[in-house]
C-alpha positions in Angstrom: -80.8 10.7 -3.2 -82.3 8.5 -0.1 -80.9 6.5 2.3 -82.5 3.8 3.8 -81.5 1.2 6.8 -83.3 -1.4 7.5 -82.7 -4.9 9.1 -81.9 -7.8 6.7 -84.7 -10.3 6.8 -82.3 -13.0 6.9 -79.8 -12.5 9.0 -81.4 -9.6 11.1 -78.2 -7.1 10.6 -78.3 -3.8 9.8 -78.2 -2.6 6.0 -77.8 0.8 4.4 -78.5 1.7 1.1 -78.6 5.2 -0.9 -80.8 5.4 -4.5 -81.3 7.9 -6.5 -85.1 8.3 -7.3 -86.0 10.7 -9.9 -88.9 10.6 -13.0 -91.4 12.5 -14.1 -93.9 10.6 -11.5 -91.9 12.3 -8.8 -92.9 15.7 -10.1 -96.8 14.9 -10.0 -99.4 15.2 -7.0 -100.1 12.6 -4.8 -98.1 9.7 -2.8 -95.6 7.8 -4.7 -94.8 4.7 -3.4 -91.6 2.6 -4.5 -89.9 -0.4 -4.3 -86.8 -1.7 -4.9 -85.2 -5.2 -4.2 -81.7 -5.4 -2.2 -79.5 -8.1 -1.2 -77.6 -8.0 2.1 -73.9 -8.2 1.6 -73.5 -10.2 4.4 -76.2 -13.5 3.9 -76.9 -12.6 0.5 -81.0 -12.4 1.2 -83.0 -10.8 -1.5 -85.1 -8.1 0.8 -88.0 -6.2 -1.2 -88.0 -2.2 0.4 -91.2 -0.6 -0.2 -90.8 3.2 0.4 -91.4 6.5 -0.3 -89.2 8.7 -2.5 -88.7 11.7 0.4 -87.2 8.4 2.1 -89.9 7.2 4.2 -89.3 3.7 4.6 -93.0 1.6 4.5 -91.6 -2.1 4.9 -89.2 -4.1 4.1 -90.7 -7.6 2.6 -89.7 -11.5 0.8 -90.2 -10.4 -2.6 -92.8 -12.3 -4.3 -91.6 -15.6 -5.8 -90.9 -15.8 -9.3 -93.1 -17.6 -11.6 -92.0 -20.4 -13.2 -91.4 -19.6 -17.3 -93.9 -22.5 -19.0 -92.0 -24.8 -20.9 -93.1 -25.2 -24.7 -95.9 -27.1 -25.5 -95.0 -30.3 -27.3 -98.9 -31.3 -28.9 
C-alpha cells in the first residue's frame, strides 16, 4: 500500500490517494517507476502521478492527450 498527496493541477488543492502496487516487477532488481492517472474530487482534473512503488512520488503531470481513433476509410 502507498499513499500519495500531491496538489491537483487544476485547482491547486491538496489530494490523497492510497494504491496497492504489487507484481512480479516489484520483486525484481532495479528502479520501478509507475504511474497511475487520478482525478481530483473536487475539479474533476485528470492528474498523471509518476512514482515509485516504496511511495516516492516523481511528478505529478497532464497526461498525454488521447489520440484520436481514425475513422474508416471510405475508398
Amino acid at each position: 500500500m502507498v499513499n500519495l498527496d500531491f496538489a491537483c493541477l487544476g485547482c491547486k488543492r491538496p489530494v490523497g490517494v492510497t494504491l496497492q502496487c504489487c507484481g512480479p516487477v516489484l520483486e525484481g532488481e532495479g528502479q520501478v517507476v509507475a504511474t497511475v492517472c487520478v482525478a481530483c474530487p473536487d475539479c474533476g482534473h485528470v492528474n498523471q502521478l509518476v512514482f515509485e512503488p516504496g511511495g516516492m512520488l516523481h511528478g505529478v503531470i497532464d497526461p498525454p492527450a488521447a489520440r484520436p481513433v481514425p475513422g474508416p476509410c471510405w475508398n
